[in-house]
N, C-alpha and C positions, 0 to 999 in steps of 0.2 A: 409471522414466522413461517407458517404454511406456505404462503405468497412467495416467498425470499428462497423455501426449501426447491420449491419446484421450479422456481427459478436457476436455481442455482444447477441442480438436477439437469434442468435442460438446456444450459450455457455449458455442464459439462459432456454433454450427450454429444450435441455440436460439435467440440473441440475434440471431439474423440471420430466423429466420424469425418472431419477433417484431415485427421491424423492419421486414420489407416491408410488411407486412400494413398498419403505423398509416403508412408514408410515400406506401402507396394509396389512402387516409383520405381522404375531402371532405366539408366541412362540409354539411349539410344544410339548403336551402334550399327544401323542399317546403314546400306549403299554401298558406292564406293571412294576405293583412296589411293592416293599414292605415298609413300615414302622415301623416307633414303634410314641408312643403317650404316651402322661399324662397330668393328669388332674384331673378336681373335679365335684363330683355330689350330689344328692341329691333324696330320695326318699321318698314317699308321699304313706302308706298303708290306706288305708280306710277300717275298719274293722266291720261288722254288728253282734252285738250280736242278734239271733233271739229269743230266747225268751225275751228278757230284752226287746228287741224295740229298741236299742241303738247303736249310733255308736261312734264309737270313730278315732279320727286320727294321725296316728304312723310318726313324720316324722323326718329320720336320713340322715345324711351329712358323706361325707369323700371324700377318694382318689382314684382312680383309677391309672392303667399303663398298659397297652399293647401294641399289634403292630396290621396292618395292611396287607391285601393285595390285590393286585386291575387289573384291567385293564379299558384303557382307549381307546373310537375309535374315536377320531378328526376328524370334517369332518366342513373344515374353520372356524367359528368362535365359531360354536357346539359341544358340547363333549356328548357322550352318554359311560357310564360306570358301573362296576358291581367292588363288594368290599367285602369283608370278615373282623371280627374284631373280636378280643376274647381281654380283660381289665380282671382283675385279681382287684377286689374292697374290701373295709372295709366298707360299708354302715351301721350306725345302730343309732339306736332312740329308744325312747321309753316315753310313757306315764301314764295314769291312768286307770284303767279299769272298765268295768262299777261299778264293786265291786271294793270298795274302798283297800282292802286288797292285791288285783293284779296289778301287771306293766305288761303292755299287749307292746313287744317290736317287730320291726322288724329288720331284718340283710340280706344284701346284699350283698354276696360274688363275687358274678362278674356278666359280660357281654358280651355277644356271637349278634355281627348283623351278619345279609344277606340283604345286600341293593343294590336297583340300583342308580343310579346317572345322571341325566340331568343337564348340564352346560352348559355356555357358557362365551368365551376367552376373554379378554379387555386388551389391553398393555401386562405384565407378570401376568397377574392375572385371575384365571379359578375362577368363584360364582358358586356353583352348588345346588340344594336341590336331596334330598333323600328319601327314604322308603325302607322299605322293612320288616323280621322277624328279631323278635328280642326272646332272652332264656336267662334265671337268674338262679341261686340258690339263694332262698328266703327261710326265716327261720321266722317264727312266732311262739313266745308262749307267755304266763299268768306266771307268778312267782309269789310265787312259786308253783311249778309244782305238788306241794300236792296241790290236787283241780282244779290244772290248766291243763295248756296243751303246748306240746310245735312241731311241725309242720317244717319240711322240703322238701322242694320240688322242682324238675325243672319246673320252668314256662313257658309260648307260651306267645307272644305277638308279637305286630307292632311297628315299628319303625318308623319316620317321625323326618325332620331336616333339614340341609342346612350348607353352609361352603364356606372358603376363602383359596385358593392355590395362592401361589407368588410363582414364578420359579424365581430361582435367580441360580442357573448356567445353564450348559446343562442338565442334567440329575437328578438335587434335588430340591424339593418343601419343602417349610416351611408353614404352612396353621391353622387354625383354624375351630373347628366342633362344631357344637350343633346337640344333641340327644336328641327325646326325646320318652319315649316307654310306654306304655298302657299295661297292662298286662289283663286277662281274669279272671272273677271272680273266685277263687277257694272257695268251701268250706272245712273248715280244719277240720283234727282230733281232736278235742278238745271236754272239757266237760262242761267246764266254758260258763255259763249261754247258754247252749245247742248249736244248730248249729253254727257254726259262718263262715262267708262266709268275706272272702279276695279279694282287689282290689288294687294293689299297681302300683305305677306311678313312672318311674325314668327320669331324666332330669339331663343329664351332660354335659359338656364344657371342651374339650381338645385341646393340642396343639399338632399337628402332624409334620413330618419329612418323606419325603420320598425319596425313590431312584427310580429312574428312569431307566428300561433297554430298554426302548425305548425311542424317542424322543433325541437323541443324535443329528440329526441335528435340530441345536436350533431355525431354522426357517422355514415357508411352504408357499410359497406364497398364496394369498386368491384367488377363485375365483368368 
């Protein structure tokens, strides 16, 4: 019975230091990858007629789709990382203007980030928030355009977000982002009720896919 005890005692001892070892396990999300994504957004122009006194607000919906690319430096349960994104969008709205006679509209052809990324690993799942520059082609004008005015331009802005990666093999992530980006006030070329100065806000939600050429081995012990 003694014999069987300590035995048993140290078949359990085993099976236990077996055990902590792979439950300190995290998948490995080092290197880099590339993606593709799609999704839906939404953007929100805030637009100030300065002589009228009046503002008015532009806000259009639609699709986006692009891809990704990224690196990642895992360091045990912390990811630090840097990403590149270009979406290709149909953004557009429109309203009333302070002159009843004008649709004052905006359109949003796409979306360019430069973001860093701070994460951290749980089971197969990397949470991470974001920032960094964000550049649109943004198109505003007044219709019609006798009298009005119509405005295209590359915009600067910041980007701030956060998001959800599941590694479900070695080398591919399935994940979820939100964006959301500030643009910088412009004022436009236009004539309709004199200066007019643009603030447009975009806030989108995609679904990502990515590959993986690092992190092939699927696992790194913690320390």
């Amino acid at each position: 019975m003694r014999k069987f005890l300590i035995g048993a005692l140290a078949a359990a001892a085993s099976l236990t230091a077996t055990a902590l070892p792979a439950a300190a396990q995290s998948p490995n999300f080092n290197g880099f990858y590339i993606g593709a994504n799609v999704g839906a957004a939404h953007v929100n122009d805030s637009v100030f007629f300065n002589n009228a006194g009046t503002r008015v607000e532009e806000f259009g919906k639609g699709a986006l789709a692009g891809g990704q690319i990224g690196y990642n430096y895992q360091i045990s349960r912390f990811l630090l990382g840097v990403e590149t994104s270009y979406d290709w969008s149909k953004l557009q709205g429109d309203t009333s203007c302070p002159s009843a006679s004008f649709r004052c509209s905006v359109d949003s052809r796409d979306l360019f980030l430069a973001t860093g990324r701070l994460g951290f690993v749980f089971g197969s799942t990397l949470a991470y928030a974001k920032g960094g520059y964000a550049s649109a082609d943004i198109k505003n004008a007044a219709t019609p355009l006798t009298g009005g005015f119509s405005d295209s331009a590359r915009r600067d802005g910041i980007a701030f977000g956060g998001g959800l990666e599941w590694k479900f093999s070695s080398n591919m992530t399935f994940g979820v982002d939100y964006t959301h980006v500030d643009f910088a006030n412009t004022t436009l070329n236009g004539s309709l009720n004199g200066p007019t100065v643009s603030h447009p806000r975009i806030d989108a939600v995609t679904a990502r896919i990515n590959f993986l050429f690092g992190g092939r081995e699927e696992y790194r012990q913690l320390k």
